[in-house]
C-alpha positions as CSV (number, residue, x, y, z in Angstrom):
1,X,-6.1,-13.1,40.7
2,X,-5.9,-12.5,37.4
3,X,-2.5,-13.3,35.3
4,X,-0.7,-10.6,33.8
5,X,-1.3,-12.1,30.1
6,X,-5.2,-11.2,30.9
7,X,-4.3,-8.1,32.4
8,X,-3.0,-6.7,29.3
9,X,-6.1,-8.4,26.8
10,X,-8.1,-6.5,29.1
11,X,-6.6,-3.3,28.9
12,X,-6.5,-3.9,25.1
13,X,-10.3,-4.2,24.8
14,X,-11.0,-1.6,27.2
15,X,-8.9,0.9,25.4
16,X,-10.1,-0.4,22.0
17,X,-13.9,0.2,23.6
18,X,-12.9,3.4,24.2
19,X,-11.7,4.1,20.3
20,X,-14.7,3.2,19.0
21,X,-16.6,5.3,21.3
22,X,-14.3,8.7,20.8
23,X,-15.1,11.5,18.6
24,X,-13.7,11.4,15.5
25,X,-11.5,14.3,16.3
26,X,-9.1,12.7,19.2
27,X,-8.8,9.7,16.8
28,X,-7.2,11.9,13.8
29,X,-4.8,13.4,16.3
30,X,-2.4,10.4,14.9
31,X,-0.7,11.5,11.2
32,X,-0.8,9.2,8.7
33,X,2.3,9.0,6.6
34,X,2.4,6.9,3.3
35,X,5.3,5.7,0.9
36,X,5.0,3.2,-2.1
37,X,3.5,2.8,-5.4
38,X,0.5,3.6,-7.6
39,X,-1.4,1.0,-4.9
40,X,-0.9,4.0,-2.9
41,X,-0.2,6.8,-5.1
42,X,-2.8,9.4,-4.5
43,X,-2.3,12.3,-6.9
44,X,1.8,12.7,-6.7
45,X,2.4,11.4,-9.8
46,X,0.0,14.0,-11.5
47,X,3.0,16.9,-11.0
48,X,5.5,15.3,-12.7
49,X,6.5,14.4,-16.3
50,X,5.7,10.9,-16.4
51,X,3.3,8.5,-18.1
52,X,2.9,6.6,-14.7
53,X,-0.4,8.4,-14.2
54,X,-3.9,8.5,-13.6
55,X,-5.5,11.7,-14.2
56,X,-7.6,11.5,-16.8
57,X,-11.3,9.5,-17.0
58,X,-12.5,7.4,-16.3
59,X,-10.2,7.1,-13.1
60,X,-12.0,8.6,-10.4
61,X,-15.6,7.7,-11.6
62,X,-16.7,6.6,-8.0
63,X,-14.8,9.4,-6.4
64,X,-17.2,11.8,-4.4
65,X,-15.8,14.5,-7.3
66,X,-16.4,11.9,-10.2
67,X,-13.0,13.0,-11.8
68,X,-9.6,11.9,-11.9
69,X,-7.8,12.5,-9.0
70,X,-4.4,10.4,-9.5
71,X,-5.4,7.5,-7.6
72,X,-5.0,4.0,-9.5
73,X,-8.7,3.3,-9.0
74,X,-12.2,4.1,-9.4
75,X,-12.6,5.8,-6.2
76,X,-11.3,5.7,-2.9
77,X,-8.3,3.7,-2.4
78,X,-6.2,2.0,0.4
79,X,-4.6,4.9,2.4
80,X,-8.2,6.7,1.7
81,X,-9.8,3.9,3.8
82,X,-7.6,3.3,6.5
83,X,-7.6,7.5,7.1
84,X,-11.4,6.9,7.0
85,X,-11.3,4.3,9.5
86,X,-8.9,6.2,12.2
87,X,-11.9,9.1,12.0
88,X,-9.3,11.6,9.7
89,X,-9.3,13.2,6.3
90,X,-7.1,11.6,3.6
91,X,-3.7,12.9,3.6
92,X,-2.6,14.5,1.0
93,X,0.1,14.3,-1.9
94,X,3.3,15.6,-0.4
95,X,3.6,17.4,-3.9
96,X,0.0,18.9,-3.7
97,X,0.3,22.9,-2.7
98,X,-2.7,22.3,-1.0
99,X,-0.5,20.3,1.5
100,X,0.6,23.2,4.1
101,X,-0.4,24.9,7.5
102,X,-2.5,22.5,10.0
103,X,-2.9,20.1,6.5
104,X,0.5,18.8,7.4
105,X,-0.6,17.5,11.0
106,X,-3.0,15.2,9.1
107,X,0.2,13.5,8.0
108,X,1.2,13.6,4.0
109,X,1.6,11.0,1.0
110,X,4.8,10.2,-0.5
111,X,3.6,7.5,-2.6
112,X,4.7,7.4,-7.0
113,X,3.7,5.2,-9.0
114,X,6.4,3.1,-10.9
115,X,8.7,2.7,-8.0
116,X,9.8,-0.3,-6.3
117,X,12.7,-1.0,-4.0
118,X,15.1,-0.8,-6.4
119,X,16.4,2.5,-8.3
120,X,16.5,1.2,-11.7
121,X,12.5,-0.5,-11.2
122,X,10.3,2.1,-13.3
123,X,12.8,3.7,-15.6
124,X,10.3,3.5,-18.5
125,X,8.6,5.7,-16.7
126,X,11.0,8.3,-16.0
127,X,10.5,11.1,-13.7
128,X,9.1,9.5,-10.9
129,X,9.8,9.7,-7.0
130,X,11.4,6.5,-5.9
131,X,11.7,5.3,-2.9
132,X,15.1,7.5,-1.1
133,X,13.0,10.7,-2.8
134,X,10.3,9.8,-1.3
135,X,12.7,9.6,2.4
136,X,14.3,12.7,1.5
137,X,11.0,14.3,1.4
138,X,10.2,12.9,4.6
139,X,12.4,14.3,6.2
140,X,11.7,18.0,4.0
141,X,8.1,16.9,5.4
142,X,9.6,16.6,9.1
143,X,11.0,20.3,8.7
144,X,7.9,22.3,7.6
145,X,5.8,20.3,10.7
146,X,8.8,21.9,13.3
147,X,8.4,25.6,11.7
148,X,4.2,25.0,12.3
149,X,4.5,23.1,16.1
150,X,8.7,23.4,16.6
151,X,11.2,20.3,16.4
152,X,10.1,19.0,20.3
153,X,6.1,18.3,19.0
154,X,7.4,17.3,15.6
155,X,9.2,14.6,17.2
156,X,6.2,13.1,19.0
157,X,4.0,13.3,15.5
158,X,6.7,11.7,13.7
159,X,7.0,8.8,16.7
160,X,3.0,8.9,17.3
161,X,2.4,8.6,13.6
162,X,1.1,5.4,11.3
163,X,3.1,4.4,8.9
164,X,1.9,2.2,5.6
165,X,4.7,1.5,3.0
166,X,3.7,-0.9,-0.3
167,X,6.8,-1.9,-2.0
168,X,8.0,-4.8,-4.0
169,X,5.3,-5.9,-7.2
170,X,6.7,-3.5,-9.4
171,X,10.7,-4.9,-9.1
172,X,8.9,-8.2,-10.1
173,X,6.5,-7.1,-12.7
174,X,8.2,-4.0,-13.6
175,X,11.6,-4.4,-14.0
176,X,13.0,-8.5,-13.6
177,X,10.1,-9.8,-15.8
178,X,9.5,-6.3,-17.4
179,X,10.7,-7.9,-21.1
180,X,11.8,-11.9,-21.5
181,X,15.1,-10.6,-21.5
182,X,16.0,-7.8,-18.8
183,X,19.2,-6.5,-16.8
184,X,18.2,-8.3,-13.5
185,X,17.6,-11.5,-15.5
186,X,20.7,-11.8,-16.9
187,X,22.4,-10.6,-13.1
188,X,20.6,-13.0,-10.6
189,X,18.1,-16.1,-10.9
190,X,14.7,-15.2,-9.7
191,X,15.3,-16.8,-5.8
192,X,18.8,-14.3,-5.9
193,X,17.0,-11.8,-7.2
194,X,14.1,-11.7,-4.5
195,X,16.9,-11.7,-2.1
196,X,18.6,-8.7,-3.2
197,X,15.2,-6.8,-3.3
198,X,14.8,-8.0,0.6
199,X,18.3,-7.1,2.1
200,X,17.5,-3.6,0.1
201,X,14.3,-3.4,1.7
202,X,16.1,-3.7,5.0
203,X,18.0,-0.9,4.5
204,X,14.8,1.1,3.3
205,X,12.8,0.3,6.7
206,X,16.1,0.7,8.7
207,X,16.0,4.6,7.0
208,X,12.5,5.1,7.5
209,X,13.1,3.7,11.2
210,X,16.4,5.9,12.0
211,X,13.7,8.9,10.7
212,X,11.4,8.5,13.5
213,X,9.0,5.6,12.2
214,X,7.3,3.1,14.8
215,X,4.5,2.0,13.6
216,X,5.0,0.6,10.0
217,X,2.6,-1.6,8.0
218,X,4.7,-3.0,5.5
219,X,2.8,-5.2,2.9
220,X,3.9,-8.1,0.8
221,X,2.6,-8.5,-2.9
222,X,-0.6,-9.6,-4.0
223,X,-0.6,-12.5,-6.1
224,X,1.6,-10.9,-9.0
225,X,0.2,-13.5,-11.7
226,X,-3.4,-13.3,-11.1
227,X,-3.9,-9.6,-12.0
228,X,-5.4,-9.2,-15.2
229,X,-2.4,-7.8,-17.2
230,X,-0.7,-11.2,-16.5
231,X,-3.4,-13.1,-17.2
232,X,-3.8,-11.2,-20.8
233,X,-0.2,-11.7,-21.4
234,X,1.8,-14.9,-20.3
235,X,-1.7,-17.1,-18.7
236,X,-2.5,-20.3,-20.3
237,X,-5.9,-21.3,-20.3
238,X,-6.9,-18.3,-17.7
239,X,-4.4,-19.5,-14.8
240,X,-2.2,-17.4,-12.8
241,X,1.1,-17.0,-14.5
242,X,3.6,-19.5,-13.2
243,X,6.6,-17.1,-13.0
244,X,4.9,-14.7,-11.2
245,X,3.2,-16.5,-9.0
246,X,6.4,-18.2,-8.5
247,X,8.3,-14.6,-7.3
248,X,4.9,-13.7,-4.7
249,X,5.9,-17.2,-3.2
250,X,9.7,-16.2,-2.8
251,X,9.3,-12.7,-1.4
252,X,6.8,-12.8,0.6
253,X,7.6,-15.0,3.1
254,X,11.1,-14.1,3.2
255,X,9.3,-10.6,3.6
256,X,7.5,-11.7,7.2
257,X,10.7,-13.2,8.2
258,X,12.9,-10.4,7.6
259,X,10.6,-8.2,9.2
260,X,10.3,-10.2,12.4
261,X,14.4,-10.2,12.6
262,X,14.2,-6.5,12.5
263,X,11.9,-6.4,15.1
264,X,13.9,-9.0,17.5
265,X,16.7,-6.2,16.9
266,X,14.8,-3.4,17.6
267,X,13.6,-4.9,20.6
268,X,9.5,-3.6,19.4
269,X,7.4,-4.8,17.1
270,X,7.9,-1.3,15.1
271,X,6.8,-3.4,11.3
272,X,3.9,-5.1,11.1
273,X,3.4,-7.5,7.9
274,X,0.0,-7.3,5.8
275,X,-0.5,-10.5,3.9
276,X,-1.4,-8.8,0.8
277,X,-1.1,-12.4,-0.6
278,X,-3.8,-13.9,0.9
279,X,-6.3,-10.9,1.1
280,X,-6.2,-10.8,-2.4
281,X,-6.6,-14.5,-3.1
282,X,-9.5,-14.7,-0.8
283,X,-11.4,-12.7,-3.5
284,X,-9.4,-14.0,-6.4
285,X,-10.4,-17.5,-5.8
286,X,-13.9,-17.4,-5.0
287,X,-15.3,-14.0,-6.3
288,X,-19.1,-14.7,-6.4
289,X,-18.5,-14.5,-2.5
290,X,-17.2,-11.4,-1.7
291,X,-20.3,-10.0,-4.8
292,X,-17.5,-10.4,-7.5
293,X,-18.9,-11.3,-11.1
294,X,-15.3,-11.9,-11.6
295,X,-11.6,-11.7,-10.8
296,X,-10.0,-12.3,-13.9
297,X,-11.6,-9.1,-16.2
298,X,-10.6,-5.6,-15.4
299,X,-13.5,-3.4,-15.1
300,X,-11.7,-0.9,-17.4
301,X,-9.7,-2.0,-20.2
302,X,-9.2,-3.3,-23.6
303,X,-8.1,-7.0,-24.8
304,X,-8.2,-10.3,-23.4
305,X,-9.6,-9.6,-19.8
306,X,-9.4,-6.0,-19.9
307,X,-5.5,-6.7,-19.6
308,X,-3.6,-5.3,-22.2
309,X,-2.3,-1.7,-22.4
310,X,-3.7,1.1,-19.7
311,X,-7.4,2.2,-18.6
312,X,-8.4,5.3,-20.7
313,X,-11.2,7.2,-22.0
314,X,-11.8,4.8,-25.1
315,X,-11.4,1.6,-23.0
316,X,-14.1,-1.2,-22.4
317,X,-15.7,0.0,-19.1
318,X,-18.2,-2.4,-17.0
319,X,-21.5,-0.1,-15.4
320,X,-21.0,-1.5,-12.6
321,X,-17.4,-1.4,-10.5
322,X,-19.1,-2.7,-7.2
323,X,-19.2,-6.1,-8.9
324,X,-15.4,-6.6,-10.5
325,X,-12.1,-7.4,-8.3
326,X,-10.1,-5.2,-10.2
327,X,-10.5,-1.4,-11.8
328,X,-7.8,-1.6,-14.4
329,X,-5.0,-4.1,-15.8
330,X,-3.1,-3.9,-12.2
331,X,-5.5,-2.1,-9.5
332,X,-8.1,-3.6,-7.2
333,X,-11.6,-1.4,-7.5
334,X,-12.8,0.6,-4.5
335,X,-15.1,-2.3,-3.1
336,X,-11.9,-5.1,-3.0
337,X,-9.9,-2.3,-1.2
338,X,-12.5,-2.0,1.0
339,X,-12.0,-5.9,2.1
340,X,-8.1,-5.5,2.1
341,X,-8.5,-2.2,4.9
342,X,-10.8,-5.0,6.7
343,X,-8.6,-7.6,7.0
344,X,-5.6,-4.8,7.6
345,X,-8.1,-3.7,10.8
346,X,-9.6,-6.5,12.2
347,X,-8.0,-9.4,10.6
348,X,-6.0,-12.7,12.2
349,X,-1.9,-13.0,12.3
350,X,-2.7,-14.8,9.1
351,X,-3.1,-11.4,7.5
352,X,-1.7,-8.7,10.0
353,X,1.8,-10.3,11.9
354,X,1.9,-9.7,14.6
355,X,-1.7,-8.3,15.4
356,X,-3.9,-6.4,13.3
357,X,-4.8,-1.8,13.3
358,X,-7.7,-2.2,15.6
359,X,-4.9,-4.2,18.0
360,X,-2.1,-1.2,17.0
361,X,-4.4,1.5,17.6
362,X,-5.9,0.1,21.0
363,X,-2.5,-0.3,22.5
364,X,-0.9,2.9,21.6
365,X,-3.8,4.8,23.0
366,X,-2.9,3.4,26.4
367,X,1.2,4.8,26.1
């Protein structure tokens, strides 16, 4: 007789047999619902009066339209790929007028770039939607989808749904180390400080919870001092930034722990934690592997490594985007998002906690 621990593996792989073999239809029944920043900022930002954009070229090169579409990249990037990999369209900006009628079943993109878990993170950047905007529209989102299908169906979207949210670089890079002497620096050392962003976190995921969330990947940073900008900026010799580095190390762990205490309390494991960390140091450390000519120099940029100031239409630009890490000062390029939706789908608990999209999406077929 078989135990019940292989019972439930086996009902797993049947029903993620049975994924892979349904039409592409049935698998974009599930909306896809995205909040964050410019990792996952698809075109919001390009309706509002802010210089936290990226919609002019040569953003977009690689995208099928070979223009600027507001995405933080040279094509496709992370939401784009996972909606690729469930069998759906990409959603689309919550601010696009596009974004209407059966559009809104897709699920919608919330996502600003500039925005962190804290208010004040971004305020160079002004008019951008941060992060209880991006919850209030939510729940405007939530109110258009019960006129289309009424409140009963909207409910089961919303609890069906996938939810991504990428929060967190930008209080580190944006605001705490935003000048050598900031507001937060003078409030909190940097352990207190990455603290404070996780208890407000909490409350964040608690929110997006109470709204009808319950299936949230919630990723941790990359490694903050590795990205070309820091590199151009406060790297000795070409190393990671120490500083940096040193804030990735605090939060991110702290990060896995406090979402596995919400979980404990909400008796389901409703977050799940992408180690952004590591997928990006897997490329970062050994780039000829992964087809990488290198992971220090931005594809796009002007400098030392590309880093300094923003990708524009007078910046250096490589030919060929396939073979750099990262598209601009701060953004991975098409190809290492690509590896980073991998790892998010198939990947170990070292980078999806506790199982990986494949493992998410096989399960809740079967419920």
């Amino acid at each position: 007789m078989s135990s019940p621990f292989t019972a439930t593996i086996l009902v797993v792989a049947l029903a993620m047999a049975a994924i892979g073999n349904a039409p592409k239809a049935a698998a974009a029944a599930r909306a896809f619902l995205v909040f964050g920043d410019s990792l996952v900022d698809n075109g919001n930002n390009n309706y509002l009066a802010t210089e936290a954009r990226a919609d002019s070229p040569p953003y977009g090169i690689d995208y099928p339209t070979h223009r600027p579409t507001g995405r933080f990249s040279n094509g496709l990037n992370i939401p784009d790929i996972i909606s690729e990999h469930l069998g759906a369209e990409s959603t689309l900006p919550y601010l696009d007028p596009q974004l209407n009628g059966r559009k809104l079943l897709v699920g919608a993109n919330f996502a600003s770039a500039g925005i962190g878990v804290l208010n004040d993170t971004g305020v160079q950047f002004a008019n951008i939607i941060r992060i209880f905007q991006q919850l209030e529209f939510f729940q405007r989102y939530q109110e258009r989808v019960s006129t289309l299908i009424g409140p009963v169906e909207t409910q089961r979207l919303v609890n069906r749904a996938l939810y991504l949210i990428v929060l967190g670089g930008n209080d580190f890079v944006n605001n705490y180390f935003f000048t050598p002497v900031t507001p937060r620096r003078l409030q909190f050392s940097l352990p207190a400080f990455s603290r404070y962003v996780i208890s407000e976190y909490r409350k964040i995921l608690l929110r997006l919870y109470e709204l009808g969330a319950r299936r949230v990947m919630v990723t941790g940073t990359g490694p903050l001092g590795c990205v070309p900008a820091e590199l151009a900026t406060r790297s000795t010799n070409g190393e990671c930034a120490a500083e940096p580095q040193q804030a990735a190390a605090l939060f991110n762990p702290a990060l896995v722990q406090m979402l596995q205490g919400l979980n404990r309390q909400l008796g389901s494991d409703v977050f799940i934690a992408v180690n952004a960390m590591d997928m990006h140091s897997d490329f970062i450390r050994d780039p000829q592997a992964f087809g990488f000519v290198s992971s220090k120099i931005a594809c796009c940029g002007q400098g030392p490594y590309n880093g300094v100031g923003l990708c524009n239409p007078t910046s250096n630009l490589c030919p060929n985007r396939d073979t750099y890490a990262f598209w601009d000062p701060f953004h991975p390029t098409e190809k290492a998002n690509r590896y980073i939706v991998q790892q998010m789908m198939t990947g170990s608990n070292q980078y999806m906690n506790p199982m990986n999209l494949s493992t998410i999406m096989a399960m809740d077929s079967t419920n």
